[in-house]
C-alpha positions, 0 to 999 in steps of 0.5 A, spaced: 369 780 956 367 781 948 360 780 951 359 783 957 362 790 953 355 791 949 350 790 955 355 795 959 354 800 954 346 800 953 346 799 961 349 806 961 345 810 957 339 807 960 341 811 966 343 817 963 336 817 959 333 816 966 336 820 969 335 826 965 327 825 965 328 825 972 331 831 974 329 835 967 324 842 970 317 842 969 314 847 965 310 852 967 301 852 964 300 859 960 292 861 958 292 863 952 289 871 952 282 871 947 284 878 943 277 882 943 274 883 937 274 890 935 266 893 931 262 897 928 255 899 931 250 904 929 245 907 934 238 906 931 231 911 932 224 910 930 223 914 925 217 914 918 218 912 913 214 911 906 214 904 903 216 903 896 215 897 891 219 896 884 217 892 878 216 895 872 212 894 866 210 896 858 206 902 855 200 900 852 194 905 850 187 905 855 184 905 849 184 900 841 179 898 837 179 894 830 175 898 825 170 894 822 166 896 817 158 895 818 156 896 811 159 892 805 162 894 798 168 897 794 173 902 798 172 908 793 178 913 797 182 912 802 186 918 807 192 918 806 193 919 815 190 911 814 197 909 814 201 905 820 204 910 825 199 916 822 195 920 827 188 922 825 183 927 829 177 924 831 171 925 826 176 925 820 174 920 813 179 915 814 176 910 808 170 911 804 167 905 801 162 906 793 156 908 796 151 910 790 147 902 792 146 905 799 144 912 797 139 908 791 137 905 797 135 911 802 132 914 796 127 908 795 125 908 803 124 916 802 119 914 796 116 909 800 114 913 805 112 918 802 107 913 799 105 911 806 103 918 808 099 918 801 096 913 803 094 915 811 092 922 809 086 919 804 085 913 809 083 919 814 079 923 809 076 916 808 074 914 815 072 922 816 067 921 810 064 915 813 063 916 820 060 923 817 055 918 813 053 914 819 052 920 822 046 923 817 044 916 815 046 910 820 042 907 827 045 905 833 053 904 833 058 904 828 062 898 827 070 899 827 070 897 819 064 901 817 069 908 821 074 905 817 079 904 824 082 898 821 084 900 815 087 907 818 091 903 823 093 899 818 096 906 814 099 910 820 104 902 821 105 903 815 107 910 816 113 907 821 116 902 817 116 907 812 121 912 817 123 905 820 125 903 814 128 910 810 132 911 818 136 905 816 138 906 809 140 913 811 145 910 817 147 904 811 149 910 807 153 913 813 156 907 814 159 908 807 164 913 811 168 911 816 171 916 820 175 916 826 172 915 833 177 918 837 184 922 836 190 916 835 194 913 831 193 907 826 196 901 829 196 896 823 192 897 817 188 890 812 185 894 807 187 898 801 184 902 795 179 898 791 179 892 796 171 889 796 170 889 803 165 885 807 161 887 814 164 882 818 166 883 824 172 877 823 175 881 818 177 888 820 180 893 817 186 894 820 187 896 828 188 904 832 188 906 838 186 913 842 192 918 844 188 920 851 191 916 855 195 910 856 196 905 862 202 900 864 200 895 869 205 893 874 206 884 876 207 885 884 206 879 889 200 879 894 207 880 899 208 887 896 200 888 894 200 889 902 205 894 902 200 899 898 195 903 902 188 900 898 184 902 904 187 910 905 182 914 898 188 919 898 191 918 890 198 914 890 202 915 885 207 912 881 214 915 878 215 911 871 222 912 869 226 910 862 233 909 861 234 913 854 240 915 851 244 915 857 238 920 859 233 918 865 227 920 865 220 921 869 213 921 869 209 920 875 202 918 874 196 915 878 195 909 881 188 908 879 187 900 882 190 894 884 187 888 879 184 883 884 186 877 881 192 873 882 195 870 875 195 863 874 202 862 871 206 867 875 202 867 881 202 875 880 197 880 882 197 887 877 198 894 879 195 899 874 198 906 873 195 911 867 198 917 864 194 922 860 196 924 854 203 919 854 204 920 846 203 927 846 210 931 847 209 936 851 215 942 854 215 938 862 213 931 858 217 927 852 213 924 847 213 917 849 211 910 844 206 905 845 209 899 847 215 902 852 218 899 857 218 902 863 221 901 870 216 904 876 216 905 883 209 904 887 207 909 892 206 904 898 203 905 906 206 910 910 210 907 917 210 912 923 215 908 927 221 904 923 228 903 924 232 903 918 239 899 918 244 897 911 243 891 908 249 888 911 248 889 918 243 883 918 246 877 920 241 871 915 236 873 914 232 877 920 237 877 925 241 883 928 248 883 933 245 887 939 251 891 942 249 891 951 251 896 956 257 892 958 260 892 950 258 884 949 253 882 942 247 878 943 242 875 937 236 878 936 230 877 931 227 882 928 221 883 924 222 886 916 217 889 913 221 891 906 228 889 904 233 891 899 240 891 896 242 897 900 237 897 906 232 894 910 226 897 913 224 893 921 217 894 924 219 890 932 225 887 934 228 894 936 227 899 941 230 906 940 237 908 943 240 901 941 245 899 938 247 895 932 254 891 930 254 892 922 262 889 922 263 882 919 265 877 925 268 871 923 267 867 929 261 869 934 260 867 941 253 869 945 255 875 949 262 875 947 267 882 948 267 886 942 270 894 942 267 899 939 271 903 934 265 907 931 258 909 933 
């Protein structure tokens, strides 16, 4: 009996569990509902649209010259505005070196050549009495020698080295002033007051440059190279700006070429921009310092049909959601031309009217249903 009682009991509940897994309901199959996604779109039209390249660069004058001295000496008096920063006018003394050997010089070349003519107008007088000598008592032909021509060319050469010779003490004897070439600014200064100075183009006397104009040149890719019209002769300009005490401001110069060669160690080409008159502080235009730093933006090519989008309307790096007349996203490739923080510029891949999705969408589907909530 105390064996059978176990085998009962498990009989039992094998029954029951049985019974309930026979006669339990079936449950019922329910297909979950996808929730539409709900997006923004904006409606796109053709447009035109001015192309833009940014880069910027630093202010350095068009034009700097070392100022070397051509004659040697002893600097005897310096200008006061020969110091680093001064500005000078052009044709200002800026160093005067000792010049009692070149004026020693020039006056010997006057002697010489006086000498010289000396010489000629008795050689002439002499080649006059000849041939008239010859006339009254001669036969056939005078030589040259006998007519004194030799000895006449000889005095008229003479004559010309003499001028040649007086000319060159004489611009020895200018060089001694070295004046200003241009209207600038003393850049560095190598020489002083009582200094002996050589002529000696390794040696110069200290450096300036011209306050006429200056230029910045811009590093740009040959990509953003194409966006400038280089075959249009219609002057481009470019608007240089600079961020000063919390104050923006701006200079719009020309664009003057597009350097056409590639820089070897960055793989850049160099637009060049100039301004006229830059160090000069005018009523419409601060002074500015060589050497600024400068932030610009290129005049490029004018596009007549371009859709502009936001930036975050892309979907990677050239694709778009397209909303469809039946309210689903299809991808689509478009083709940029120019692209930035904020927008992007496309030339094809777009036709007018149509609309773009700019929503985020966390799980996209070709051809999936979305809701419009703003156009």
């Amino acid at each position: 009996m105390k064996v059978l009682l176990p085998i009962l009991i498990l009989l039992s509940a094998g029954g029951i569990t049985a019974a309930l897994v026979i006669l339990q309901p079936e449950a019922a199959e329910v297909t979950p509902e996808r929730p539409v996604t709900n997006v923004e779109v904006i409606t796109v039209q053709p447009q035109s649209v001015q192309l833009t390249v940014k880069s910027q660069g630093t202010l350095l004058p068009t034009t700097e010259t070392d100022l070397i001295a051509e004659v040697s000496g002893r600097i005897i008096e310096m200008a006061e505005l020969f110091n680093v920063g001064n500005r000078f006018r052009k044709g200002e003394l800026l160093i005067k070196i000792d010049p009692a050997d070149y004026e020693a010089a020039a006056a010997n070349a006057a002697a010489d050549l006086a000498n010289a003519q000396l010489a000629l107008a008795q050689e002439e007088a002499q080649a006059q009495q000849a041939a008239a000598d010859w006339k009254a008592l001669g036969e056939g032909a005078a030589s040259d020698l006998t007519l004194r021509k030799p000895q006449l060319a000889q005095a008229q050469a003479r004559i010309a080295s003499a001028e040649a010779n007086l000319k060159r003490a004489q611009r020895d004897l200018e060089r001694t002033q070295i004046t200003a070439p241009y209207d600038g600014i003393v850049l560095t200064k190598q020489a002083d007051l009582g200094q002996y100075i050589t002529a000696n183009p390794g040696n110069p006397l200290g450096r300036i440059y011209s306050t006429q104009s200056a230029e910045v040149r811009l590093p740009i890719t040959e990509q953003e190279a194409s966006l400038l019209d280089q075959r249009s002769k219609r002057q481009r300009f470019v608007t240089l700006t600079q961020n000063k005490n919390g104050n923006e401001l701006q200079w719009k110069a020309p664009l003057i070429r597009i350097e056409d060669n590639v820089d070897p160690t960055s793989r850049l080409l160099y637009a060049v921009a100039r301004i006229n008159a830059p160090f000069d502080s005018k009523p419409e235009q601060p002074a500015l310092r060589r050497g600024t730093f400068l932030h610009a933006e290129i005049e490029g090519r004018g596009l007549s049909d371009a859709y502009k989008i936001p930036r975050y309307a892309l979907r990677g790096s050239n694709t778009v959601y397209i909303l469809t007349e039946a309210n689903t996203l299809i991808t689509r490739t478009v083709q940029i031309i120019q692209s930035d923080a904020e927008e992007v510029v496309i030339t094809a891949g777009l036709a007018p009217g149509e609309r773009v999705a700019t929503s985020p969408i966390a799980y996209y589907v070709e051809g999936m249903p979305v809701e419009v909530i703003a156009d």
